[in-house]
C-alpha positions as CSV (number, residue, x, y, z in Angstrom):
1,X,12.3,31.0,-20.7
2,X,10.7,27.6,-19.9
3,X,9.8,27.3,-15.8
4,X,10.6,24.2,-14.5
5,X,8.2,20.8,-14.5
6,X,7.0,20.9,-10.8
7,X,6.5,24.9,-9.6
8,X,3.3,26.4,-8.6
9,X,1.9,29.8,-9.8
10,X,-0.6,32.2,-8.5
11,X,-2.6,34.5,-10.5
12,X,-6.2,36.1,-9.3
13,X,-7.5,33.8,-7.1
14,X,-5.8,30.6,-8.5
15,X,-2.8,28.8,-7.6
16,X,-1.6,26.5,-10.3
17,X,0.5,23.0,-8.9
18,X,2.2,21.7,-11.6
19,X,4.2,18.7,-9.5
20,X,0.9,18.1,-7.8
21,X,-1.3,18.2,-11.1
22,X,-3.8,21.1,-9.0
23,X,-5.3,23.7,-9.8
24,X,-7.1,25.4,-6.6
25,X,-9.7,28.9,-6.9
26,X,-9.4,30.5,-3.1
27,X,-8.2,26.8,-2.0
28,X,-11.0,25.2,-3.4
29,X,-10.2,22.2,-5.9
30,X,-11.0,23.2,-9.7
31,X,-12.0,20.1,-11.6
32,X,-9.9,21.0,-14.6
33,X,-8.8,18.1,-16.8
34,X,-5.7,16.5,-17.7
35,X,-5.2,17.8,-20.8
36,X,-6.3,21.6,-19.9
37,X,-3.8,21.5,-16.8
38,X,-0.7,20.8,-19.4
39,X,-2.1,23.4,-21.4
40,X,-2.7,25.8,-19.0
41,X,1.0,25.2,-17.0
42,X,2.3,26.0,-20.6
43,X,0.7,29.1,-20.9
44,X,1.0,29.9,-17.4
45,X,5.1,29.1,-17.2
46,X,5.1,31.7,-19.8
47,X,3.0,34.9,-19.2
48,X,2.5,37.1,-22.0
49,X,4.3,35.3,-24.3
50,X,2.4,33.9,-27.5
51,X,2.5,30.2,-27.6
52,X,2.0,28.5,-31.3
53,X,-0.8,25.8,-31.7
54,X,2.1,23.3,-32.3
55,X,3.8,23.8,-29.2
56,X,0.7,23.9,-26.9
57,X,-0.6,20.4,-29.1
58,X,3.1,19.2,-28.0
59,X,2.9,20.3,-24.2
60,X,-0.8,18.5,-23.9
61,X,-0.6,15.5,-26.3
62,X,3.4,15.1,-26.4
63,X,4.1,12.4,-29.3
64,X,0.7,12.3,-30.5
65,X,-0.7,13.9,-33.9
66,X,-3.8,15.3,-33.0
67,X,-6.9,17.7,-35.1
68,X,-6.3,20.9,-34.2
69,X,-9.6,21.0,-33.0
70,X,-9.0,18.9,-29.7
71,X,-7.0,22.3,-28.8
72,X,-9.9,24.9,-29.6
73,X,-12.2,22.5,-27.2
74,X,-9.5,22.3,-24.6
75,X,-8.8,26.2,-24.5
76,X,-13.1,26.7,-24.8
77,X,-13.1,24.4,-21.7
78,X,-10.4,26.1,-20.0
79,X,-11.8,29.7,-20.2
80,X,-15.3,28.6,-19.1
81,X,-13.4,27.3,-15.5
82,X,-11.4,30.0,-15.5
83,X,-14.0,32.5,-15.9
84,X,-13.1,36.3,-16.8
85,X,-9.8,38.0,-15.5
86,X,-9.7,41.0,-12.9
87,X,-10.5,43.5,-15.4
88,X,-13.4,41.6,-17.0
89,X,-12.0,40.1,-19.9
90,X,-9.8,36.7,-20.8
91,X,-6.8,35.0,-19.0
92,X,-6.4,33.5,-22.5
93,X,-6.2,35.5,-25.4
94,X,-6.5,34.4,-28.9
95,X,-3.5,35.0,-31.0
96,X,-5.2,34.6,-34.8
97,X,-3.6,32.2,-37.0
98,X,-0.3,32.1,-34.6
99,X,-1.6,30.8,-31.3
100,X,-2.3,31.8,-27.5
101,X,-1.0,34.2,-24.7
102,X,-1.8,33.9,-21.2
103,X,-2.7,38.0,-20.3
104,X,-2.6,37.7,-16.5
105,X,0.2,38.8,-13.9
106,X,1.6,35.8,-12.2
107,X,3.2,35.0,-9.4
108,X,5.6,31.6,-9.0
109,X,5.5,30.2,-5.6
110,X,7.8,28.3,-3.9
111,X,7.6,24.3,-4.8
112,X,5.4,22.9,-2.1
113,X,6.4,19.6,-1.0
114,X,3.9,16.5,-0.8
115,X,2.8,15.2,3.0
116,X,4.8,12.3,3.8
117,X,3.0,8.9,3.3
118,X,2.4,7.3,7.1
119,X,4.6,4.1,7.2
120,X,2.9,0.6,7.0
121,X,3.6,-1.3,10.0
122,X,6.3,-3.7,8.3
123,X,9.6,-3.0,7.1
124,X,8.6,-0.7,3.9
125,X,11.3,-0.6,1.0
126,X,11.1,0.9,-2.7
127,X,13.9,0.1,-4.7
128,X,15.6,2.9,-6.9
129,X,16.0,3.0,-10.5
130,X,19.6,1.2,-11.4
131,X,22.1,3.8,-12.4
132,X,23.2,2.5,-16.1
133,X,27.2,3.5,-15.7
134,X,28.1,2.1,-18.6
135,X,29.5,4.1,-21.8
136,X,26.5,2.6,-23.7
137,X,23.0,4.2,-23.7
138,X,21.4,0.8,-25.0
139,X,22.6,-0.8,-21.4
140,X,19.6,1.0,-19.9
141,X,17.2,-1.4,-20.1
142,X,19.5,-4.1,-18.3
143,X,19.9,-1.5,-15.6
144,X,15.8,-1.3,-15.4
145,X,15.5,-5.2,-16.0
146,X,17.7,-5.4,-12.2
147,X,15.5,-3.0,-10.7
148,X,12.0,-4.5,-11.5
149,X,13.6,-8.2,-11.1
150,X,14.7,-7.1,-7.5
151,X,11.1,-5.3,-6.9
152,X,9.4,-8.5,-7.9
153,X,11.6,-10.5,-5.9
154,X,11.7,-8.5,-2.4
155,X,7.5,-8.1,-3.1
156,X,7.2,-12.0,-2.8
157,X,8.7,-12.0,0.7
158,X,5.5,-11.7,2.9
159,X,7.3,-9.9,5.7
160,X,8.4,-6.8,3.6
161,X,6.0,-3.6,2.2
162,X,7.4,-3.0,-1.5
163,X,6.9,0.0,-3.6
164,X,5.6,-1.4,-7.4
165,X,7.6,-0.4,-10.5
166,X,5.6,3.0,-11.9
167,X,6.4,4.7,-8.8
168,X,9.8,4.0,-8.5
169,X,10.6,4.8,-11.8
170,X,9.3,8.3,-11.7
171,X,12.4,8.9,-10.2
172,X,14.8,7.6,-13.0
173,X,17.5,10.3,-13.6
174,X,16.5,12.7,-10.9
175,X,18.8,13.5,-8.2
176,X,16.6,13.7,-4.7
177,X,17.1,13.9,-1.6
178,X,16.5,9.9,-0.1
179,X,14.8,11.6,2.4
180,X,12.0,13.2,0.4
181,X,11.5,10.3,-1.7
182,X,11.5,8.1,1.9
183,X,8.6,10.3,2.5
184,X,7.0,11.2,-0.7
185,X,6.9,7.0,-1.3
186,X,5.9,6.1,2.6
187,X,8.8,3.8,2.9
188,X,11.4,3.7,5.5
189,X,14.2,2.1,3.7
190,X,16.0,2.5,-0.1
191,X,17.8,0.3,-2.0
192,X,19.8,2.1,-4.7
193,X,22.7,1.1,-6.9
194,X,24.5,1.2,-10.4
195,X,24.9,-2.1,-13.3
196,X,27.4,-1.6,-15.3
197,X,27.0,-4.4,-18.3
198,X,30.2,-5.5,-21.0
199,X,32.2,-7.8,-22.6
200,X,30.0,-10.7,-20.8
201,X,30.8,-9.6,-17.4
202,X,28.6,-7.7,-14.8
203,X,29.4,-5.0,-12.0
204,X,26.8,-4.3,-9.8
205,X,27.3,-2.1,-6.8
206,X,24.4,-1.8,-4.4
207,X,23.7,-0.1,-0.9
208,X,20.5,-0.3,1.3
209,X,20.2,2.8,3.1
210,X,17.8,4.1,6.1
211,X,15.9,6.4,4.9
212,X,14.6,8.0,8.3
213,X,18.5,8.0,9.9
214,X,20.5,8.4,6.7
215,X,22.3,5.4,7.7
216,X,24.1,2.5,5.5
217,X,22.8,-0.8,6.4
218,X,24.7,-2.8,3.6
219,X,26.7,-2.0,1.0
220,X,27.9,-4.6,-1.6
221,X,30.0,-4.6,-4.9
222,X,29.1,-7.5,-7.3
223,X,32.2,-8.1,-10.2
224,X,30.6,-11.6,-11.9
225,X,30.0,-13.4,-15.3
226,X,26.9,-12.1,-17.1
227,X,25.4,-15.3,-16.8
228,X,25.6,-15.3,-12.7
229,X,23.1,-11.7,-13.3
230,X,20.0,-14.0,-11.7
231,X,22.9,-15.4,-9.1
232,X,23.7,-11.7,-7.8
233,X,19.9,-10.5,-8.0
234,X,19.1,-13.5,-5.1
235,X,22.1,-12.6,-3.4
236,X,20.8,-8.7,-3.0
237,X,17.5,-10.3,-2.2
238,X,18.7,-12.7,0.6
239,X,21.0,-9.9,1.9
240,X,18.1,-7.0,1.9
241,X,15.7,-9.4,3.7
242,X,18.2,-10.7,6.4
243,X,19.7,-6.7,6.8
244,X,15.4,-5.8,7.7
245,X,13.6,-8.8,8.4
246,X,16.9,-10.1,10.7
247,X,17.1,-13.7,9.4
248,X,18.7,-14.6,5.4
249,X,16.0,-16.1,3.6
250,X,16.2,-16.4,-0.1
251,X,13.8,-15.6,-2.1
252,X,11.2,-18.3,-3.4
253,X,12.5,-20.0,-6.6
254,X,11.9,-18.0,-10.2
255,X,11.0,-19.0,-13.8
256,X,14.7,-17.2,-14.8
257,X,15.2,-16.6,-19.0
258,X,17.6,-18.3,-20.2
259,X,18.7,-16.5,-23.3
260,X,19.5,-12.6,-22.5
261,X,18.4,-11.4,-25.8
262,X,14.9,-12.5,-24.8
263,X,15.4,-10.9,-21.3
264,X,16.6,-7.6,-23.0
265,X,14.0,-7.6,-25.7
266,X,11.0,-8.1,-22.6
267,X,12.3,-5.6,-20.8
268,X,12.3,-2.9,-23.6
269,X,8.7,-4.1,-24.3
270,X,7.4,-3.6,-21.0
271,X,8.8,-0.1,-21.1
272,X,7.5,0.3,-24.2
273,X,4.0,-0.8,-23.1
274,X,4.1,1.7,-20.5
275,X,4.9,4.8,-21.6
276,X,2.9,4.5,-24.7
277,X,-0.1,2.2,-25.8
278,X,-0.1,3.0,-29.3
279,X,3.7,1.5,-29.1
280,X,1.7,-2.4,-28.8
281,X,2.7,-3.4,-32.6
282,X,6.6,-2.7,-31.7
283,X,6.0,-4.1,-28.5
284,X,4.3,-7.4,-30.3
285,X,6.8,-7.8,-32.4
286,X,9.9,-7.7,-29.0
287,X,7.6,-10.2,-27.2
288,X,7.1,-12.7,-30.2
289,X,11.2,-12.3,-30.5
290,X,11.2,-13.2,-27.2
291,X,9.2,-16.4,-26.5
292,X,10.8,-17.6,-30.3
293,X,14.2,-16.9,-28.5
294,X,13.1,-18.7,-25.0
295,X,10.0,-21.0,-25.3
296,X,10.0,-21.2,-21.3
297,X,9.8,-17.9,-20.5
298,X,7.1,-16.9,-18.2
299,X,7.2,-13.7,-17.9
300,X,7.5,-12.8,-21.5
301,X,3.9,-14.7,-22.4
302,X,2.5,-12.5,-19.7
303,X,3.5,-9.7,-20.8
304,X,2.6,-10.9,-24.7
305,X,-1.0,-11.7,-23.4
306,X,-1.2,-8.3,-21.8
307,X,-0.3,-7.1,-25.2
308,X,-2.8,-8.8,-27.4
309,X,-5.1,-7.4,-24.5
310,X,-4.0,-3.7,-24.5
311,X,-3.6,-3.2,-28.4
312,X,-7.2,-4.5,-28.8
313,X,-9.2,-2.4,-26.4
314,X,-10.2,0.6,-28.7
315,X,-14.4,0.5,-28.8
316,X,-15.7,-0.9,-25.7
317,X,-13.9,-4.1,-25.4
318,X,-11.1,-6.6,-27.0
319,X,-12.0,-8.8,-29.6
320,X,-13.1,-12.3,-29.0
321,X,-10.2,-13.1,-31.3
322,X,-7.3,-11.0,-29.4
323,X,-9.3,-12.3,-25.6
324,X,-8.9,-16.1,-27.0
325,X,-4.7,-15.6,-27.8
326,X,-4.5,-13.5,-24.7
327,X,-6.0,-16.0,-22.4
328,X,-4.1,-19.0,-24.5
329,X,-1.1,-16.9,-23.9
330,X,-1.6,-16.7,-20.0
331,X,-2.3,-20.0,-19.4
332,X,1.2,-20.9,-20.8
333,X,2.7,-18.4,-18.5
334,X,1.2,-20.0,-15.6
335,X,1.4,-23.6,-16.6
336,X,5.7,-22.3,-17.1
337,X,6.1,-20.7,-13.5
338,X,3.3,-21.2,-11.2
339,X,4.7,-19.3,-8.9
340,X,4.6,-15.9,-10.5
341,X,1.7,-13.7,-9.5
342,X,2.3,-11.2,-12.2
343,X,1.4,-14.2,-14.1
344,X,-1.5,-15.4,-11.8
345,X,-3.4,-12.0,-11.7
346,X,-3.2,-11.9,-15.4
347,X,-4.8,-15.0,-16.2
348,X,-7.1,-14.3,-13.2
349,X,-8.2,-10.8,-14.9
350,X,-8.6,-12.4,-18.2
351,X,-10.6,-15.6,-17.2
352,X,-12.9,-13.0,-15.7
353,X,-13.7,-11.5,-18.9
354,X,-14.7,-15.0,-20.1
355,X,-17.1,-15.2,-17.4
356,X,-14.9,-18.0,-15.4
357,X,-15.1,-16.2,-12.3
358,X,-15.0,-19.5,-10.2
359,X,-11.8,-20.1,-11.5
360,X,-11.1,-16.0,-11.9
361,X,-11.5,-15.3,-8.2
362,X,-9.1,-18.6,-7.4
363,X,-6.4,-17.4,-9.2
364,X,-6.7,-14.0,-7.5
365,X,-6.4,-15.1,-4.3
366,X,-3.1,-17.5,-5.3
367,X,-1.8,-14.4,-6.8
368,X,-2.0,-12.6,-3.3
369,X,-0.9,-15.5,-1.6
370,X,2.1,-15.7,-3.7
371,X,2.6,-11.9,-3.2
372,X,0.5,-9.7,-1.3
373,X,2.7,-6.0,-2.7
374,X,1.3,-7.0,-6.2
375,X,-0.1,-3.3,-6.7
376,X,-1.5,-4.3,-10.5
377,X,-3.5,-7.3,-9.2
378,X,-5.2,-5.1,-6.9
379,X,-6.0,-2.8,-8.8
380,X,-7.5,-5.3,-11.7
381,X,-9.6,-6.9,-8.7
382,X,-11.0,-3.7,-8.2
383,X,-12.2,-3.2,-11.5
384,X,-13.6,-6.9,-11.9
385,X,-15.2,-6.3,-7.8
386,X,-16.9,-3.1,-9.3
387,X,-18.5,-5.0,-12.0
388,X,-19.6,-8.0,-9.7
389,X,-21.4,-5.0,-7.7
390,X,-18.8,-5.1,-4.4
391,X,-18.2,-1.8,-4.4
392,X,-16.6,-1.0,-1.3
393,X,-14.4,-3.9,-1.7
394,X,-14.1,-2.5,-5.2
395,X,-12.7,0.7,-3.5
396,X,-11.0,-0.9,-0.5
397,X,-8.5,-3.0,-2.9
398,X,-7.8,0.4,-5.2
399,X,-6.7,2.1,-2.3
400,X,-4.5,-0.5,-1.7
401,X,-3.3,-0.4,-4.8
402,X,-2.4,3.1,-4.8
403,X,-0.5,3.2,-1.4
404,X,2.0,0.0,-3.0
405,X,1.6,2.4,-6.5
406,X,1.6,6.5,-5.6
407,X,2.6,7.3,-8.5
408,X,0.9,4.8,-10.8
409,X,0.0,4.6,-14.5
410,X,-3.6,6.1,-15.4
411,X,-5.3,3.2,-15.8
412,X,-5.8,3.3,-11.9
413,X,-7.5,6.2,-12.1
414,X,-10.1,5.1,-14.3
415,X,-10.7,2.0,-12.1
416,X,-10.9,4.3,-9.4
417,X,-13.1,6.8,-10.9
418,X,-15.2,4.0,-11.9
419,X,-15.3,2.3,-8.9
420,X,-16.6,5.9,-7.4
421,X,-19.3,6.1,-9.5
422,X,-20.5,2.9,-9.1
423,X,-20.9,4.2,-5.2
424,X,-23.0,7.0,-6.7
425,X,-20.0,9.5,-5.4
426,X,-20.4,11.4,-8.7
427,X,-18.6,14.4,-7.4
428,X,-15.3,12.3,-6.3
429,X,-15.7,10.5,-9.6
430,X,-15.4,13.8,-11.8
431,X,-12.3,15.0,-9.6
432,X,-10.9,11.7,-10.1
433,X,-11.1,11.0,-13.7
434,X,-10.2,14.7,-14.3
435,X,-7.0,14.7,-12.9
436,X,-5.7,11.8,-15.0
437,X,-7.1,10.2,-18.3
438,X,-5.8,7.1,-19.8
439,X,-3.9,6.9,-23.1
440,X,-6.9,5.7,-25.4
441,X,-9.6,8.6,-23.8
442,X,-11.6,5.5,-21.8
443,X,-11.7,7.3,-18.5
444,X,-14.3,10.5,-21.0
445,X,-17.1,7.9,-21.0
446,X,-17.0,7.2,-17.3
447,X,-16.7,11.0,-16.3
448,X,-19.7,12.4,-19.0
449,X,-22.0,10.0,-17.0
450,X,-20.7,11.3,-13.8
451,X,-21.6,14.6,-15.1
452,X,-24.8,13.3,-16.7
453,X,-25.6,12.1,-13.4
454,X,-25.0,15.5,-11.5
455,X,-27.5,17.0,-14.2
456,X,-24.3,19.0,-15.7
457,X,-25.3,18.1,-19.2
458,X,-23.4,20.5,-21.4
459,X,-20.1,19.0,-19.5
460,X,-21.1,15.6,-20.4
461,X,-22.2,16.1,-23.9
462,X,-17.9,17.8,-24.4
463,X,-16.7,14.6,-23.1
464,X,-18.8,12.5,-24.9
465,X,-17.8,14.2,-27.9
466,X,-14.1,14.0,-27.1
467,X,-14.5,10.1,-26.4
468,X,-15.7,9.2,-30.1
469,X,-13.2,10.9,-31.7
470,X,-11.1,8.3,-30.2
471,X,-13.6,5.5,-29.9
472,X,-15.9,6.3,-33.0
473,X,-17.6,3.0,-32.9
474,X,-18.6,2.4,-29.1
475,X,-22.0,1.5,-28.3
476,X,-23.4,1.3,-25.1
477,X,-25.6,-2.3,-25.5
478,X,-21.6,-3.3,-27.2
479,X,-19.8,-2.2,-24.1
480,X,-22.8,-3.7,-22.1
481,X,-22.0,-7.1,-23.4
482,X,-18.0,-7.4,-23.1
483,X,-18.0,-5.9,-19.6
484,X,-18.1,-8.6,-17.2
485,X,-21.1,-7.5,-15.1
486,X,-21.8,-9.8,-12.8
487,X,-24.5,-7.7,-10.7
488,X,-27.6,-6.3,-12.8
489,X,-28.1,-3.2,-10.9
490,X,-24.3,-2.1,-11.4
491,X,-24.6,-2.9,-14.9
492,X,-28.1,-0.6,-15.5
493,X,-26.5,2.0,-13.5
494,X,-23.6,2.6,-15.7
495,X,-26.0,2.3,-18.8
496,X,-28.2,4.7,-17.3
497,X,-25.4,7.1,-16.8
498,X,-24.1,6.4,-20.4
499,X,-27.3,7.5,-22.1
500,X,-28.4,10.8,-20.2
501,X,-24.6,11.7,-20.7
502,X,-25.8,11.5,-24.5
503,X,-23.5,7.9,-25.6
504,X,-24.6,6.1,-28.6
505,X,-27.2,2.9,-27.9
């Protein structure tokens, strides 16, 4: 029987965290990878059981066709950190031509819960994922469309802390306790509801609820015309912010679609975008759908240029082709709603890779202005600080980013790992970029030359290997150019690293 997503495990002198993505030898962190921990809380949830190659390929790369050879590194890797078992042989025995068995005794622990985030010192708020109530599965991604609009619009009042979108959504379907997610989140207050979306009418219910007290603040049931939708979500807005901030204020004007189609079809695409990056030609094709259906959409040329940007980056960098649509594209967003710092920070990252950083670092700083909870930007001006050699302020802004984004997509941890090796901290760097990789295998190149750099060659030379099959035509001097290194030093330390890790010139 399958244990469930979340427990912990003992065996010899490990415990195994599967909520917390752990894996600890006499309470000491293991550096084991991201792949290697699925594998291993597969084999681990099932003790003595033989496990076929197909179903540990599904539990580590789920959706993803893969060699078969990715496995026999992974399981190589995973025995070398393990070491040998109590009675001098494996904790993972070869099944031939079938599969795997974990051969240890193991023990499940109770679930340990995670230390409660300290509060910020303004009201704090994460808004829950939207309850679809509907009869009609397809309704879900209006239900997640009123979520991340209300996020975005409570994040642009200055007075309010706001939880970003990845984290909150990590609790779509599960029924928690608002307390724990209060706590596991850092926020004092939650706004939860249900959408229920037919016939061209609307029903919104919606309650803001103190997390630390359990009480209701405000409570509101919303029965209106599908077109009011952008009505209601200012009306949850202006009452949220007058319920914590004591005075009703509505929220700062929006670029609002005007064709719900194009809403819908930007919604799915975001989603799409997120959970995987190999989904950027369907994704493409939503977007263009989109911005055909409603030429003065903002939002959906953002999140088109981000696409152009994301379904390029494979060896090193985007093409100058795919950078020139994507920065076309983000201008347009921009010149539609100025006021939109998902759309500031975008153009802002992407004039950086043009080397405008005059005019990069300006659109930055209007992006904070505009909204200082925008957890993305700060995390893309880490990465662009890193590469202008400001690496504490590199790190400084990707903390940020992770306490408005706990749970965040990977891509963070790549800009942190990098940022952490730029620092020299080669040991926090390996941790890092171990615990999460990102979807196209970039984080390997930055870990083998934190590895390289820590004179643990055989390591490197494993995740170098595991990078090209993904990225089989990187070169160093390539990726040298596209990056946009603004400090010389920063940019011949991450070379340096790159060839002793063994990465083609």
């Amino acid at each position: 029987m399958r244990r469930m997503q979340g427990s912990r495990f003992a065996f010899g002198p490990f415990v195994l965290d599967s909520g917390a993505g752990t894996l600890l030898r006499n309470d000491v962190p293991v550096a084991v990878g991201y792949r290697g921990l699925k594998l291993l809380v597969a084999l681990v949830g099932r003790p003595g059981d033989i496990l076929s190659k197909a179903e540990l390929m599904d539990a580590a790369w789920p959706g993803t066709a893969v060699e078969e050879g990715n496995l026999t590194v992974q399981i190589a890797q995973l025995r070398k950190l393990l070491g040998p078992a109590g009675d001098g042989g494996e904790w993972i025995a070869t099944v031939p031509r079938v599969g795997y068995r974990f051969t240890g005794a193991v023990e499940q622990l109770g679930d340990a819960r995670r230390k409660p985030l300290p509060l910020p010192g303004k009201p704090s708020i994460a808004v829950l994922p939207f309850v679809n109530v509907s009869n009609d599965p397809e309704q879900d991604s209006f239900a997640d469309g009123l979520t991340e609009d209300l996020i975005t619009d409570l994040s642009r009042i200055s007075g309010l802390f706001v939880i970003a979108r990845n984290s909150v959504f990590s609790y779509k379907g599960k029924a928690m306790d608002v307390r724990q997610i209060a706590g596991d989140l850092g926020v004092h207050y939650l706004l939860e509801g249900s959408a229920r979306r037919a016939a061209g009418r609307v029903r919104i219910n919606a309650q803001l609820v103190d997390a630390v007290t359990g009480d209701h603040l405000w409570a509101e049931r919303f029965d209106r015309s599908l077109e009011d939708i952008f009505a209601v979500q200012d009306e949850v807005t202006a009452k949220i912010v007058e319920a914590l901030l004591g005075r009703l204020r509505a929220p700062p004007p929006r670029n609002r679609p005007r064709n719900m189609e194009a809403y819908d079809l930007c919604v799915r695409a975001r989603k799409l975008m997120d959970d995987s990056p190999q989904m950027a030609q369907e994704a493409h094709l939503m977007l263009t759908r989109a911005v055909a259906l409603d030429p003065e959409y903002a939002e959906a040329y953002r999140w088109l240029a981000m696409n152009h940007w994301m379904g390029s980056v494979h060896s090193g960098g985007p093409s100058e082709s795919s950078r020139r649509i994507a920065l076309e594209l983000a201008r347009k967003a921009v010149a539609i709603d100025p006021n939109d710092a998902g759309c500031r920070w975008v153009l802002a990252y992407l004039l950086a890779y043009e080397r405008s950083f005059t005019e990069a670092d300006a659109e930055f700083a209007k992006a904070f202005e505009l909204d200082p909870n925008e957890a993305d930007a700060w995390a893309a001006l880490s990465d662009i600080a890193t590469l202008a050699g400001r690496v504490e302020e590199a790190l400084e802004h990707i903390r940020r980013a992770f306490r408005l984004n706990p749970f965040p997509s990977s891509w963070y941890y790549l800009t942190l790992g990098a940022a952490q090796y730029a620092v020299r901290d080669y040991e926090a760097a390996v941790e890092t970029l171990r615990r999460d990789e990102t979807y196209r295998t970039s984080s390997r190149r930055f870990l083998a030359a934190s590895l390289a750099q820590l004179g643990r060659l055989d390591e490197a030379l494993a995740e170098v290997e595991l990078f090209l099959v993904g990225n089989p035509h990187f070169t160093t001097s390539h990726w040298a150019t596209t990056e946009p290194f603004r400090d010389a030093a920063t940019l011949e330390h991450f070379v340096d690293g790159f060839r002793k890790a063994g990465l083609p010139d």
